[in-house]
Chimera marker file (.cmm) of the C-alpha trace (Angstrom):
<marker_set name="trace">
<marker id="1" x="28.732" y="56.586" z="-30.522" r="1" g="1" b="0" radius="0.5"/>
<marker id="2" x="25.209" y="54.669" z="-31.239" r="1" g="1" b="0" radius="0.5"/>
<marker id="3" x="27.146" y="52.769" z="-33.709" r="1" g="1" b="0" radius="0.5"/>
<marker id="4" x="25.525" y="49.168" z="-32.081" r="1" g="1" b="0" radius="0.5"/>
<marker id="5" x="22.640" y="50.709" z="-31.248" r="1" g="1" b="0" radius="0.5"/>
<marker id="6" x="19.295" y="50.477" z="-33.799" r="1" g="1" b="0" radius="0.5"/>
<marker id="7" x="17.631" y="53.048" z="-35.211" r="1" g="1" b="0" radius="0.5"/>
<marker id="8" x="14.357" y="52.681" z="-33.278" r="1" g="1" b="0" radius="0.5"/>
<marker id="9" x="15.943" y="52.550" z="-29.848" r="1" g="1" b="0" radius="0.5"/>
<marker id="10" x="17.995" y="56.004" z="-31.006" r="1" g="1" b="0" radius="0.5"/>
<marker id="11" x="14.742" y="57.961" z="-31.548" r="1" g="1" b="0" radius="0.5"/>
<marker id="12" x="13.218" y="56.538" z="-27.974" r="1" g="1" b="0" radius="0.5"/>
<marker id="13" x="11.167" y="53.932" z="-29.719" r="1" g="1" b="0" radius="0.5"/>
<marker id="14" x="11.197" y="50.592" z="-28.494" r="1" g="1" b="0" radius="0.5"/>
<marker id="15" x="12.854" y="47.944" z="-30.753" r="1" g="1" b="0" radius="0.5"/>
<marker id="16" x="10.126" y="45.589" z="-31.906" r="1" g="1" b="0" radius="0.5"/>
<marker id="17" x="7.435" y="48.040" z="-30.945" r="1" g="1" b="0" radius="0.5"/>
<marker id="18" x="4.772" y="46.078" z="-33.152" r="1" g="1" b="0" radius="0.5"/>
<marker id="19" x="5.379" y="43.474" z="-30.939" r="1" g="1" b="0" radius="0.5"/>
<marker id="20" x="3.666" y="44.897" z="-28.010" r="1" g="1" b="0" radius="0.5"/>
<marker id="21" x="1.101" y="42.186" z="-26.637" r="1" g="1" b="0" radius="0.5"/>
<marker id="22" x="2.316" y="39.242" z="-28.160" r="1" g="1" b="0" radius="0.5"/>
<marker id="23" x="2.838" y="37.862" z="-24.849" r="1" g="1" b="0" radius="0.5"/>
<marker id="24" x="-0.318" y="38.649" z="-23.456" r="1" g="1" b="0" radius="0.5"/>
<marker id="25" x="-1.737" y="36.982" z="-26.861" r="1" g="1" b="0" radius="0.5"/>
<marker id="26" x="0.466" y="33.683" z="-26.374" r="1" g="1" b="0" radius="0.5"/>
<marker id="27" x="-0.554" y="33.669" z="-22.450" r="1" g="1" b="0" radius="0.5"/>
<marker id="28" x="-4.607" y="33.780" z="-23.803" r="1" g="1" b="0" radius="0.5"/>
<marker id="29" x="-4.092" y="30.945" z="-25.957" r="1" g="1" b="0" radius="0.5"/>
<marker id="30" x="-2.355" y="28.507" z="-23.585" r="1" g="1" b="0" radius="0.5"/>
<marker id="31" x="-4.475" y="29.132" z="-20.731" r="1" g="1" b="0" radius="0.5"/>
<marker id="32" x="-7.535" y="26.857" z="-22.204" r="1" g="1" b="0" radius="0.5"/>
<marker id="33" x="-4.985" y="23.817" z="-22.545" r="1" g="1" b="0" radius="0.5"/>
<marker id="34" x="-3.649" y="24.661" z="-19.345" r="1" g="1" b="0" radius="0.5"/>
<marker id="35" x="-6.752" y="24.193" z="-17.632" r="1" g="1" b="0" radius="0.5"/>
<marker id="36" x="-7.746" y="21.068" z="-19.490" r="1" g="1" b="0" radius="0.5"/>
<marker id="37" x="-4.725" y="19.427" z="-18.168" r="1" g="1" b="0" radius="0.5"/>
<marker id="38" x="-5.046" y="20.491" z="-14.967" r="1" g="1" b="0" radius="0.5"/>
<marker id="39" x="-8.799" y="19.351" z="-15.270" r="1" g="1" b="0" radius="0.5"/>
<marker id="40" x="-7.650" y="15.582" z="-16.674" r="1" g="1" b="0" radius="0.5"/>
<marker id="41" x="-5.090" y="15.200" z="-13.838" r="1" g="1" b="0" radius="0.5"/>
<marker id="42" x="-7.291" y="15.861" z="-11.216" r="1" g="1" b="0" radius="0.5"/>
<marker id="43" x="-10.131" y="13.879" z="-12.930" r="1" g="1" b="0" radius="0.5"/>
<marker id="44" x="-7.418" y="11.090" z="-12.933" r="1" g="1" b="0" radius="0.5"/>
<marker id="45" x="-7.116" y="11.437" z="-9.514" r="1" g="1" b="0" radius="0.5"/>
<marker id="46" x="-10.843" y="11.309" z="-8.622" r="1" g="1" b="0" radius="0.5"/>
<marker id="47" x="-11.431" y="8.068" z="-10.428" r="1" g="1" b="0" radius="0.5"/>
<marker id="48" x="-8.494" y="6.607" z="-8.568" r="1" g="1" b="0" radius="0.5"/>
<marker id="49" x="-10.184" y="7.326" z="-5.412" r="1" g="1" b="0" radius="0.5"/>
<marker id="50" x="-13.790" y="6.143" z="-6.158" r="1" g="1" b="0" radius="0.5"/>
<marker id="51" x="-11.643" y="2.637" z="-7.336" r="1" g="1" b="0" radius="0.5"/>
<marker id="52" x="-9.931" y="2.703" z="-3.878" r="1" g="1" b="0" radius="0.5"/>
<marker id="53" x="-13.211" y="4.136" z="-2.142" r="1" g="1" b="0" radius="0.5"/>
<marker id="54" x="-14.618" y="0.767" z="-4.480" r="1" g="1" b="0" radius="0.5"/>
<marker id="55" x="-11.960" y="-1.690" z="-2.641" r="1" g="1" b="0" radius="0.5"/>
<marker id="56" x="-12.816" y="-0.503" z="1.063" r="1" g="1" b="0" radius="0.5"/>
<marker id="57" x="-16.771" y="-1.002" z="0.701" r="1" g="1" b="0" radius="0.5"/>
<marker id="58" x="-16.465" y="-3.920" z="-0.997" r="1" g="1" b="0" radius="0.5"/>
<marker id="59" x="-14.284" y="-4.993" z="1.636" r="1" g="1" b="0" radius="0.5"/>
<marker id="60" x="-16.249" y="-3.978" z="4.506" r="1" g="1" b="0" radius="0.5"/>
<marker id="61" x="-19.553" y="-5.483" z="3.518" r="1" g="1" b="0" radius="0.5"/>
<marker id="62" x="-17.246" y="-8.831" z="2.457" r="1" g="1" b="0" radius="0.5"/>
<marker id="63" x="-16.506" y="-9.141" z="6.140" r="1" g="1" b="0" radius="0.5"/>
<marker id="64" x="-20.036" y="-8.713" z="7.272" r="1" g="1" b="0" radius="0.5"/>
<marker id="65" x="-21.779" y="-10.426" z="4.521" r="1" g="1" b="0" radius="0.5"/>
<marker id="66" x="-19.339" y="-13.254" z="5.824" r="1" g="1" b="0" radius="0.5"/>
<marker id="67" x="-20.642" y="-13.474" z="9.555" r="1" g="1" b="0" radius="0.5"/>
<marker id="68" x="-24.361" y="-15.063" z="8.750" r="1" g="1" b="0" radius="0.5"/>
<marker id="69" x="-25.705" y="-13.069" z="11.984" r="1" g="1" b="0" radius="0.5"/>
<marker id="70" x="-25.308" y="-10.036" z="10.957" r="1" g="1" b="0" radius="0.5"/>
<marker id="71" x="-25.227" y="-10.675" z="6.928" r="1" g="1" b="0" radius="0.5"/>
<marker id="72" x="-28.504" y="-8.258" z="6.222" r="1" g="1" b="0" radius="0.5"/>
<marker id="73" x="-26.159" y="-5.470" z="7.211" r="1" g="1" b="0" radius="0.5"/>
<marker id="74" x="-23.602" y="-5.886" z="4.753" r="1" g="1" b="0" radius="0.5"/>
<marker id="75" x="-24.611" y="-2.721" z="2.471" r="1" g="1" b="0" radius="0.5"/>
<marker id="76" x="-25.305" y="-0.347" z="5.081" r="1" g="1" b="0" radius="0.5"/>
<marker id="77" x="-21.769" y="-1.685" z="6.326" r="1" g="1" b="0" radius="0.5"/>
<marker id="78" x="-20.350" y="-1.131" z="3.422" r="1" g="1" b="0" radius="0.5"/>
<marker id="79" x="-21.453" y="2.406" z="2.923" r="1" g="1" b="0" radius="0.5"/>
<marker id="80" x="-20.067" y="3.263" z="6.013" r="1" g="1" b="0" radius="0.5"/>
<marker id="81" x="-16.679" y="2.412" z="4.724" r="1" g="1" b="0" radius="0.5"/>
<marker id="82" x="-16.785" y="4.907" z="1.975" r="1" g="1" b="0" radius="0.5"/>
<marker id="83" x="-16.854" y="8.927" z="1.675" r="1" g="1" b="0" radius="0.5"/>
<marker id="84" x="-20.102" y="10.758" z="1.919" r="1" g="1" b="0" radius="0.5"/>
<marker id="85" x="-20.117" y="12.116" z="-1.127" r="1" g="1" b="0" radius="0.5"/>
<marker id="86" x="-19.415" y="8.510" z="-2.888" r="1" g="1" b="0" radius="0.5"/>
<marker id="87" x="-21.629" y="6.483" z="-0.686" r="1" g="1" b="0" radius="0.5"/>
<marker id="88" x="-25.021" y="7.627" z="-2.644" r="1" g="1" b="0" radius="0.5"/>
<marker id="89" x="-24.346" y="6.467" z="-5.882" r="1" g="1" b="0" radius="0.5"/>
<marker id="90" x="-22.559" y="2.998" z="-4.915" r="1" g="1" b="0" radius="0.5"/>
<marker id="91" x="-24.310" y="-0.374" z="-5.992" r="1" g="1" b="0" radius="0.5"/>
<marker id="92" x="-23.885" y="-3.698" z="-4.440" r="1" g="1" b="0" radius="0.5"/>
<marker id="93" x="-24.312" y="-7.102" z="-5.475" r="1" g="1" b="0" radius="0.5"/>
<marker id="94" x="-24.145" y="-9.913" z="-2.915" r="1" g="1" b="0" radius="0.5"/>
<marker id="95" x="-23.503" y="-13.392" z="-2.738" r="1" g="1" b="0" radius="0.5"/>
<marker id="96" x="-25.428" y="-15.097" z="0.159" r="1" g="1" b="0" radius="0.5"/>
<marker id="97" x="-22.818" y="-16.985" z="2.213" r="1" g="1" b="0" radius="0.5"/>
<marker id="98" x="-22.281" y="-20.443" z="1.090" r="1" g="1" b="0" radius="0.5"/>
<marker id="99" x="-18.637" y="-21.432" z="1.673" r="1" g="1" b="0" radius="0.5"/>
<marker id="100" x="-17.118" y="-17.527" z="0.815" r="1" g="1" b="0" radius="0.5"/>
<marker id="101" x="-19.371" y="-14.576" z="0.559" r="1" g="1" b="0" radius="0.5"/>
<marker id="102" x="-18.819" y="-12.611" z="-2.426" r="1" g="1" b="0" radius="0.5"/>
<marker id="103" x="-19.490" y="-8.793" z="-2.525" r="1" g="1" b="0" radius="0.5"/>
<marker id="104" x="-18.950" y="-6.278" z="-5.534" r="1" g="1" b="0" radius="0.5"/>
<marker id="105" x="-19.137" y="-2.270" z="-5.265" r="1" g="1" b="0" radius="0.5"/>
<marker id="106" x="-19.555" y="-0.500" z="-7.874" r="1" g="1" b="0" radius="0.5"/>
<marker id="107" x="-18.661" y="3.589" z="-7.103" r="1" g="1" b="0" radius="0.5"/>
<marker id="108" x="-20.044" y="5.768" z="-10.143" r="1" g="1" b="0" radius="0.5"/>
<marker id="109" x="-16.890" y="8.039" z="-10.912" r="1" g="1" b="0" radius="0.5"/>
<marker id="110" x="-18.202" y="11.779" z="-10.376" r="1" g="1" b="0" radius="0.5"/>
<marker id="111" x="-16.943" y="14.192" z="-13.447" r="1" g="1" b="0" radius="0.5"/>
<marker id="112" x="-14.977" y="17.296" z="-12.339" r="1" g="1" b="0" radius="0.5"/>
<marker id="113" x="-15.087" y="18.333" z="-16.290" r="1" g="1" b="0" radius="0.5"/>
<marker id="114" x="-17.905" y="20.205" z="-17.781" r="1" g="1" b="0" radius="0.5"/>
<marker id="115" x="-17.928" y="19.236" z="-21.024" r="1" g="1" b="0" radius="0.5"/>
<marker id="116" x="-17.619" y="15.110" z="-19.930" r="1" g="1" b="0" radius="0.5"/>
<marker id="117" x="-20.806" y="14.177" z="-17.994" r="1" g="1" b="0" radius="0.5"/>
<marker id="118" x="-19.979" y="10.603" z="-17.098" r="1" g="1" b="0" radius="0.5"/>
<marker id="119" x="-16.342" y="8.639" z="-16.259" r="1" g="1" b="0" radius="0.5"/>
<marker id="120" x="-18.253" y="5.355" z="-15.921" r="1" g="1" b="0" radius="0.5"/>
<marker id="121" x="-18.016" y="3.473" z="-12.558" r="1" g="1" b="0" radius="0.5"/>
<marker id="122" x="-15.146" y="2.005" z="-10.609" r="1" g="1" b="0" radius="0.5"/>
<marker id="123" x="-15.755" y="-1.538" z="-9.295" r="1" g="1" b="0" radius="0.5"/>
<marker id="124" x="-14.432" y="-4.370" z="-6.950" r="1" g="1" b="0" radius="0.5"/>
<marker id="125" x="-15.000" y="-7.928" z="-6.285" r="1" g="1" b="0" radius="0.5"/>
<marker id="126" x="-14.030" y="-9.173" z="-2.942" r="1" g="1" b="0" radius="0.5"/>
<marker id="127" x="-14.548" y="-12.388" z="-1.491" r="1" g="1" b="0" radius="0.5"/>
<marker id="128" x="-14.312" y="-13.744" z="2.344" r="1" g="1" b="0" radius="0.5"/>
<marker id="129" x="-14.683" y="-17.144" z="3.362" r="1" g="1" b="0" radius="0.5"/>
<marker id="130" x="-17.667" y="-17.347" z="5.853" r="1" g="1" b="0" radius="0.5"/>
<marker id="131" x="-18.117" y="-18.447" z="9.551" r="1" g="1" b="0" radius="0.5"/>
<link id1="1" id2="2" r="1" g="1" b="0" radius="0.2"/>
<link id1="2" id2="3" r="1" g="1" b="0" radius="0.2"/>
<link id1="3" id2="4" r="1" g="1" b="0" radius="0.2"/>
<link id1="4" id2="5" r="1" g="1" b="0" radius="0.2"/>
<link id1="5" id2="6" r="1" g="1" b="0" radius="0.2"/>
<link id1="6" id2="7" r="1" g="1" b="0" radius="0.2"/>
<link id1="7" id2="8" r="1" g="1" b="0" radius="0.2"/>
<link id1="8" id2="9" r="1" g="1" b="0" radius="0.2"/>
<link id1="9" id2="10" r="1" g="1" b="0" radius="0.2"/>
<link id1="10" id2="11" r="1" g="1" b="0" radius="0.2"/>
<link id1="11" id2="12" r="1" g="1" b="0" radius="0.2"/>
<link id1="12" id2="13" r="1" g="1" b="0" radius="0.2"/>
<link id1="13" id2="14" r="1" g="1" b="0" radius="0.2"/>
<link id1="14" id2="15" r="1" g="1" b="0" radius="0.2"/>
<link id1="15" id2="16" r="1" g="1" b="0" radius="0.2"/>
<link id1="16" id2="17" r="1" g="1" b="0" radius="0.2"/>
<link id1="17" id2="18" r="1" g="1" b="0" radius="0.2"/>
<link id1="18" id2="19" r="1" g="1" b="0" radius="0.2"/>
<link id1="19" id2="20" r="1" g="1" b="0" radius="0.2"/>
<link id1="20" id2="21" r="1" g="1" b="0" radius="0.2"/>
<link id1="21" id2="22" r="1" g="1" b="0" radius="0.2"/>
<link id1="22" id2="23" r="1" g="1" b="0" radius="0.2"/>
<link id1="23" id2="24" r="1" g="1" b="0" radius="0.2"/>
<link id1="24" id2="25" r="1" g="1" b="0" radius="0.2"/>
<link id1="25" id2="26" r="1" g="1" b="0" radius="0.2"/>
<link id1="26" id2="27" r="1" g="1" b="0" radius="0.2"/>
<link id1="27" id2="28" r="1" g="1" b="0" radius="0.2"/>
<link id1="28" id2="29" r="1" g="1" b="0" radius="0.2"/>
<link id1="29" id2="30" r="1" g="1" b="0" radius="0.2"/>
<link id1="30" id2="31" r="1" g="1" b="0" radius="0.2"/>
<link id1="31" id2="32" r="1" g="1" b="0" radius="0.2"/>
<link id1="32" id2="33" r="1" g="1" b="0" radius="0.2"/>
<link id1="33" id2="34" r="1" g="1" b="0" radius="0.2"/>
<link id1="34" id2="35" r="1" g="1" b="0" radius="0.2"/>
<link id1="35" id2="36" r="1" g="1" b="0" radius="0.2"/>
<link id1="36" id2="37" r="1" g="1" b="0" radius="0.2"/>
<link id1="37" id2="38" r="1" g="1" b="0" radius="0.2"/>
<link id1="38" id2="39" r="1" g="1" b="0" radius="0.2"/>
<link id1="39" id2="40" r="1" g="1" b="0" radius="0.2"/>
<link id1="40" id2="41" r="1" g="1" b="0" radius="0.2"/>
<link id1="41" id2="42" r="1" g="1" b="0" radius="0.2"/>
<link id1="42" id2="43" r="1" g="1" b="0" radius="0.2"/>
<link id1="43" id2="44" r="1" g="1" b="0" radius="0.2"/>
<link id1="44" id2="45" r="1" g="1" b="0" radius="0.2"/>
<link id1="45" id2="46" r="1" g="1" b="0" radius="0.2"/>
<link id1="46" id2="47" r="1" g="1" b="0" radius="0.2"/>
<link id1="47" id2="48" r="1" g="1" b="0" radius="0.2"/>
<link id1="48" id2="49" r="1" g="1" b="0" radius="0.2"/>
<link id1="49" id2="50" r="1" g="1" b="0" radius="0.2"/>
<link id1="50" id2="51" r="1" g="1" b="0" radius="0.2"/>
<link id1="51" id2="52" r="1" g="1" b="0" radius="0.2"/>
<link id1="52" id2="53" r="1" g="1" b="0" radius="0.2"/>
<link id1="53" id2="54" r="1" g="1" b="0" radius="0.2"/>
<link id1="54" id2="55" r="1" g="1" b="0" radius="0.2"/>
<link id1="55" id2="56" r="1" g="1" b="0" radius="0.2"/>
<link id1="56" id2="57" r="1" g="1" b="0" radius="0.2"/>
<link id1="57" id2="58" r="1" g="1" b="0" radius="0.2"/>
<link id1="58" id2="59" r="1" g="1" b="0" radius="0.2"/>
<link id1="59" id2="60" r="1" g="1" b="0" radius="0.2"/>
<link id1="60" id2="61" r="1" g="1" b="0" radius="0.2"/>
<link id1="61" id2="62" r="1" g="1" b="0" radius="0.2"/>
<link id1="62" id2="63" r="1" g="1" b="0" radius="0.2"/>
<link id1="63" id2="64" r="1" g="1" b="0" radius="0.2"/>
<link id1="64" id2="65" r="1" g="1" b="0" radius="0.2"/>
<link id1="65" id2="66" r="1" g="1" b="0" radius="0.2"/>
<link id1="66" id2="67" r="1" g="1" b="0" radius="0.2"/>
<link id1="67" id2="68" r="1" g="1" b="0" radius="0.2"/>
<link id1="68" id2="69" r="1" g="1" b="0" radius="0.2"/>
<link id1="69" id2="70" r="1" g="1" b="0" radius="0.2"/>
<link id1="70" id2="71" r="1" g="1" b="0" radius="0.2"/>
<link id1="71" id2="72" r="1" g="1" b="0" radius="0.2"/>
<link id1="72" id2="73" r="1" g="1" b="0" radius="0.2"/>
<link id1="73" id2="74" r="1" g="1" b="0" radius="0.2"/>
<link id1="74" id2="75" r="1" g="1" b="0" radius="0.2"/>
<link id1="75" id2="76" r="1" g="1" b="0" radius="0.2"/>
<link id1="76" id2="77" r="1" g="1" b="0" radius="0.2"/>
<link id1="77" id2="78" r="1" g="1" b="0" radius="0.2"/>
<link id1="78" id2="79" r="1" g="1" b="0" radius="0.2"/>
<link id1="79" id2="80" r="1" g="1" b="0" radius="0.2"/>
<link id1="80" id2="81" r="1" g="1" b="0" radius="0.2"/>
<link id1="81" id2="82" r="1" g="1" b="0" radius="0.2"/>
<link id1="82" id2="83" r="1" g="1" b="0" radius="0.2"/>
<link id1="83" id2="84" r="1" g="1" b="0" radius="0.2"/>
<link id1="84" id2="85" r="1" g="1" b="0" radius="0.2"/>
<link id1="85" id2="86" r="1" g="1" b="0" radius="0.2"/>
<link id1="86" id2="87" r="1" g="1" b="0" radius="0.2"/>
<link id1="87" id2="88" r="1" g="1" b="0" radius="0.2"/>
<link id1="88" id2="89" r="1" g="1" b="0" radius="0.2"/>
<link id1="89" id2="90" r="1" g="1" b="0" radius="0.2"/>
<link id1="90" id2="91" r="1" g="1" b="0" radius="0.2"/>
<link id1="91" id2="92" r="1" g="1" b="0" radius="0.2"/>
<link id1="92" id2="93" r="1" g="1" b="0" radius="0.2"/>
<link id1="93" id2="94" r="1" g="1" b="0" radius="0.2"/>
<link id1="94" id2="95" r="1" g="1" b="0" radius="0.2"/>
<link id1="95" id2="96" r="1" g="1" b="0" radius="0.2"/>
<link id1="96" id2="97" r="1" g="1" b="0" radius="0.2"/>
<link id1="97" id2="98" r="1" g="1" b="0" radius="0.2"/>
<link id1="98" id2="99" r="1" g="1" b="0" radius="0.2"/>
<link id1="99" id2="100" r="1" g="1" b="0" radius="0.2"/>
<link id1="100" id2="101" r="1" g="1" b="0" radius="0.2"/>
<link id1="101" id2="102" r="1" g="1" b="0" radius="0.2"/>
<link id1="102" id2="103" r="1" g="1" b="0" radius="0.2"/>
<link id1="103" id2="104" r="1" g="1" b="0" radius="0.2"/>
<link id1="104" id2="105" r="1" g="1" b="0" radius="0.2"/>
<link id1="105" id2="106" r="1" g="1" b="0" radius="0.2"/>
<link id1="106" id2="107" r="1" g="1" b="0" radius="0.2"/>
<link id1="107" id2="108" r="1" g="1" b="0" radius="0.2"/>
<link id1="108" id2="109" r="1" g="1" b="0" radius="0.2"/>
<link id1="109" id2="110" r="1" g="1" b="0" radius="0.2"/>
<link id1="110" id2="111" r="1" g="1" b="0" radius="0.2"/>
<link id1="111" id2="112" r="1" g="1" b="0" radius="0.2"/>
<link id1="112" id2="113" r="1" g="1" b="0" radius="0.2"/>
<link id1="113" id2="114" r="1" g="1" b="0" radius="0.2"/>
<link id1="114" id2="115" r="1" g="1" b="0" radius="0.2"/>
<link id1="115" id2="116" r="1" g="1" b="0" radius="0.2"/>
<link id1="116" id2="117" r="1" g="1" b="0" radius="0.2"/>
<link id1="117" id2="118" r="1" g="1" b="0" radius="0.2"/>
<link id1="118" id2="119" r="1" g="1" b="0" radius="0.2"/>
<link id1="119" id2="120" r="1" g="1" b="0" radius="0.2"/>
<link id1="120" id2="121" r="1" g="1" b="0" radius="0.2"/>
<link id1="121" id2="122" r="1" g="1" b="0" radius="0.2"/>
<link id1="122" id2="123" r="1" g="1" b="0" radius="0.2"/>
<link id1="123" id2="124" r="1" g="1" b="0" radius="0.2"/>
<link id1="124" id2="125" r="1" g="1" b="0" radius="0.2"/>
<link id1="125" id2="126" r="1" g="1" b="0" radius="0.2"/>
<link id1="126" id2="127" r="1" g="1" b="0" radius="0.2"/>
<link id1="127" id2="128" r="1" g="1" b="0" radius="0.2"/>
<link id1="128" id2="129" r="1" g="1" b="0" radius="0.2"/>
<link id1="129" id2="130" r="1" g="1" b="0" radius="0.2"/>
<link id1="130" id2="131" r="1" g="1" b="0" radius="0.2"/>
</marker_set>
């Protein structure tokens, strides 16, 4: 009896009772990456949308800037098409209409991490023949 059994576990010690914490330890250490992964996916994500967000302002003052009587509301136009929070920051550069009307928005990328202040912008050129 207690023949497979070690000599720690026989007295009421755990086996490995050094070892106590290690986990916790481990868990400590991995948690930073963790959430600097979890940070860069959604970061990912957020730059995908001001590029989309980009596409559907650029697109909506296109179609404006394309219809010469109401051309001077292109911006506010394409503004409109956009999120709140991505509208402020968003720069436009028109083309008068000549044969197309050419419109580019350019959506600053807001950062979701700390320790990187700026993701650059996220633009699109989009072009609409004019009536």
């Amino acid at each position: 009896m207690g023949r497979g059994v070690p000599p720690a576990a026989r007295r009421g010690r755990s086996v490995g009772g050094r070892d106590r914490g290690v986990t916790a330890v481990e868990f400590a250490g991995w948690v930073p990456l963790l959430i600097i992964v979890a940070l860069a996916a959604v970061q990912l994500g957020v730059a995908g949308y001001a590029a989309l967000q980009a596409g559907s302002a650029a697109r909506a003052a296109a179609r404006t800037a394309a219809q010469e009587e109401i051309a001077d509301r292109a911006e506010s136009n394409g503004r409109a098409a956009m999120s709140g929070f991505l509208a402020e920051g968003t720069e436009f550069q028109i083309s008068p209409c000549g044969d197309e009307a050419t419109v580019t928005a350019s959506v600053t990328v807001p950062s979701v991490m700390p320790f990187v202040p700026d993701f650059g912008s996220a633009s699109r050129t989009v072009t609409m023949p004019c009536d």
